[in-house]
C-alpha positions as CSV (number, residue, x, y, z in Angstrom):
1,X,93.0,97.1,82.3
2,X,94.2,100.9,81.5
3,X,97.4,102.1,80.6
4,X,97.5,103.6,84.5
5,X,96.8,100.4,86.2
6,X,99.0,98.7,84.4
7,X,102.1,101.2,85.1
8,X,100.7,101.2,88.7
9,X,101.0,96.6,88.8
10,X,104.8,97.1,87.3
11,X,105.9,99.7,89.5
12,X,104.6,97.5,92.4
13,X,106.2,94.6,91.1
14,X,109.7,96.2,90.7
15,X,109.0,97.4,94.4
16,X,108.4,94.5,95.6
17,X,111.7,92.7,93.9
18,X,113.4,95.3,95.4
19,X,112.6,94.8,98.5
20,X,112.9,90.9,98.5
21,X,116.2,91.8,96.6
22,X,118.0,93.9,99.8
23,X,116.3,92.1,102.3
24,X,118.0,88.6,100.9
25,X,120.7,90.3,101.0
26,X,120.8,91.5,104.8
27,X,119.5,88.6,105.7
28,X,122.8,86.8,104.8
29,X,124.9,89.4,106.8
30,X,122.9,89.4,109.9
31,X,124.0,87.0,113.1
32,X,121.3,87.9,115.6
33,X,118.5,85.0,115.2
34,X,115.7,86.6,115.9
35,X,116.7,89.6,113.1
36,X,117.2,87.0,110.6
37,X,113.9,85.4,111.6
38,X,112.2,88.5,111.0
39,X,113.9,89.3,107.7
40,X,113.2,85.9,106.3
41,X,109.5,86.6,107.1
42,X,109.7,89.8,105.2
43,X,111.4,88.2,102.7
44,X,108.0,85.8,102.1
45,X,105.7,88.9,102.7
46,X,106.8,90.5,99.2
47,X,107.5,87.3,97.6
48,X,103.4,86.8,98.6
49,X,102.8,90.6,97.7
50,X,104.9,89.9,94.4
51,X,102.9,87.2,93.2
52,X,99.7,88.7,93.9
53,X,100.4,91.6,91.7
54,X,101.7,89.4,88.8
55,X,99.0,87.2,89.5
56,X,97.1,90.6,87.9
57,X,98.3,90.6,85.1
């Protein structure tokens, strides 16, 4: 793996813990079901994305 793609997998990874990051967060504030439902999903999605680019490395 080059220098690039490697800089390319860690910047995706901090992305992606960013995003699971505010999206736990929201998730906790929000009181409509069906907003929460859909945030929880997201929150798997980059958990899944996550993984897949660690699982890279």
């Amino acid at each position: 793996m080059t220098g690039k793609e490697l800089m390319y997998i860690e910047d995706a990874l901090g992305h992606e813990k960013f995003m699971k990051c505010v999206t736990n967060k929201v998730t906790a504030t929000v009181s409509d079901a069906n907003l929460s439902k859909f945030l929880n999903d997201a929150v798997e999605r980059h958990n899944e994305m996550y993984n897949k680019f660690l699982n890279l490395l």
